[in-house]
N, C-alpha and C positions, 0 to 999 in steps of 0.2 A: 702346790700345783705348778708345772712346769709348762710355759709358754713357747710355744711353735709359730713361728711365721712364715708366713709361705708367701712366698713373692718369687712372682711370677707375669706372663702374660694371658692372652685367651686360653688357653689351655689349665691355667689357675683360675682364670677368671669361671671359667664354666661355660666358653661357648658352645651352643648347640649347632652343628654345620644345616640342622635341615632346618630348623625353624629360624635361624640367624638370633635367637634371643639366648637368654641365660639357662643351662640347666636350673633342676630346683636344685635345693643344699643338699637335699639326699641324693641326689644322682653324682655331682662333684665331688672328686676325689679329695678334695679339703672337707667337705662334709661328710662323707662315709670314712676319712681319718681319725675325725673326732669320734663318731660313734664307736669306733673300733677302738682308741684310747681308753674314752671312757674319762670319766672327773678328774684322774689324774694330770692331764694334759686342757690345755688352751688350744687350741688351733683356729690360729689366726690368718682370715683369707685376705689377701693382697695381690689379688691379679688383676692385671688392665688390659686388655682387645691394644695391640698393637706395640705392645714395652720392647723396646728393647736392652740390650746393655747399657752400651756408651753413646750410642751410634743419634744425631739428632736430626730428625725428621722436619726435613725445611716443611712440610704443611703442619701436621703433628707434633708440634714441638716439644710437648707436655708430657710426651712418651716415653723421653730418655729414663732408661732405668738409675741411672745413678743420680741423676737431681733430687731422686723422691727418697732417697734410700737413705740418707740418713734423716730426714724427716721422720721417716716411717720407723723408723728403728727407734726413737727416743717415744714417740709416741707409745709403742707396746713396750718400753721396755719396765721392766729385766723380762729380758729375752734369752733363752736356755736353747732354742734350738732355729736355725734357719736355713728354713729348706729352698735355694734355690733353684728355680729350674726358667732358663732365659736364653735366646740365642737366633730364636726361631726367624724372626724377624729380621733381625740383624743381617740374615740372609737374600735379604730384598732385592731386588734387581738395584734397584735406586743408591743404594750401598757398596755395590761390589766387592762386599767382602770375602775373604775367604774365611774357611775354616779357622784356620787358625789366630786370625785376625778378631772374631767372635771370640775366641778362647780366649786373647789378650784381653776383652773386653769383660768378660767374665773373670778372668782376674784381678781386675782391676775392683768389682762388685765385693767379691771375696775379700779382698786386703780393707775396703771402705768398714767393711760388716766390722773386720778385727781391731783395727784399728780405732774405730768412734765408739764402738761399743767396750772396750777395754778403759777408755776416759769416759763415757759420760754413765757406765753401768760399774763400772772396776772390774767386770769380768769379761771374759770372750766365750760367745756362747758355741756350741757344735754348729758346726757349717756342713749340710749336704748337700753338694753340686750335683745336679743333676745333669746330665746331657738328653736335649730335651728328643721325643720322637721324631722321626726322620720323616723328610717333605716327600710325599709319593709322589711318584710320576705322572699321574694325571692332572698334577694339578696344573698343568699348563692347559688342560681344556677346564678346568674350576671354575668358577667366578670368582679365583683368586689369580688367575692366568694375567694379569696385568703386573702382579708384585712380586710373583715368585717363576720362574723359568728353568729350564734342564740345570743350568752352574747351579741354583740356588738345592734342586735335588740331588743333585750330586756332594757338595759340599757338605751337606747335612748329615751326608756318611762318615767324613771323616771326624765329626763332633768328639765323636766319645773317645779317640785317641788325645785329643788335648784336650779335651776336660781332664782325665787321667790324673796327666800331666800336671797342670794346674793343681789337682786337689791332693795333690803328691808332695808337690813345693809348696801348699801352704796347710798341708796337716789339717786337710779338711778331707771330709766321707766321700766317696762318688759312687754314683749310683749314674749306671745306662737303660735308661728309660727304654730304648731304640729294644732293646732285647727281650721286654717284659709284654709291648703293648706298638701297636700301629694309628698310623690316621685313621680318619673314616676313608669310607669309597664317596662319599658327598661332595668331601673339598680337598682332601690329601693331605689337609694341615690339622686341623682340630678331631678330638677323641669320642667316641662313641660314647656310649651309657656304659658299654662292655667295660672298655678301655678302662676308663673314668675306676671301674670297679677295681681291676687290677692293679693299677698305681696307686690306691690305696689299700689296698694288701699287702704290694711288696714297699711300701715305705712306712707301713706298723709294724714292720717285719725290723726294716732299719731302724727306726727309732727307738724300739724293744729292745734293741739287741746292744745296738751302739757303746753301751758300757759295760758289756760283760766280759 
């Protein structure tokens, strides 16, 4: 059995935009990944409501994605596959980050994964970088219109050119989420049931394929 890690933020995690609680496992694209694998795989859910990269959250501080990361990696491992997908956040107004700024930070995710896993497992497992869906334009009338603004939807477009990039220079998969699946019309940021269904279609699609 070949184990998958998914780490991630809400959008891993399973947030619902209209009920603000958790999808169930079968709605979540980490839980309809698994059914669609089937016994041969693990899929392991690791998303958190707020993760980001690198980036640390003066109220949140518990969020940064790379403090949990190698935590999280010795705990499931041996780990064979890790599907990133992180950035969203990152794009906070509170952050001013850019694009490509996110992408150094998701680089930086990517080299942590090959690097600790390569000493504490002896092996490096497949990395796919996802470039996460794009922040829709409403969401500045959202109830997320405090953390994310026009830069933060703007920026979100240029994701998928330097994830590319990234998963180019470290010989890891990329997969652009932005092309397969959108927000909801509820918050602009987080994925419908629809959504949810399709991201895990087209990433049993990658996993499946990945070594042929």
């Amino acid at each position: 059995m070949k184990t998958i890690l998914c780490y991630g933020d809400s959008n891993t995690y399973g947030f619902d935009p209209v009920t603000g609680l958790r999808y169930p496992k079968t709605v979540r694209w980490t839980g309809r990944l698994q059914s669609l694998l089937g016994d041969a795989y693990l899929v392991v859910e690791e998303g958190c409501n707020g993760r980001t990269t690198v980036f640390e959250d003066p109220v949140e501080g518990w969020k940064r994605g790379l403090d949990y990361l190698r935590p999280c990696l010795n705990t499931h491992k041996p780990v064979d596959v890790v599907i990133l997908m992180l950035g969203t956040n990152d794009l906070k107004e509170l952050f001013g980050a850019s694009a490509q700024m996110v992408a150094q930070g998701a680089e930086t995710l990517v080299e942590t994964i090959q690097t600790f896993t390569a000493e504490k497992q002896g092996y490096v497992p497949e990395v796919i970088l996802v470039s996460p869906p794009l922040i829709g334009e409403g969401v500045c009338d959202s109830a997320f219109c405090h953390s994310f603004g026009m830069r933060a939807v703007m920026e979100s477009r240029k994701l998928a050119q330097y994830y590319c990039e990234v998963a180019k220079r470290k010989n890891c998969f990329f997969f652009d989420a932005a092309k397969h699946i959108e927000p909801s019309e509820e918050d602009c940021v987080h994925l419908s049931p629809e959504a949810h269904e399709v991201m895990a279609e087209k990433m049993a699609s990658v996993v499946m394929n990945m070594n042929k």
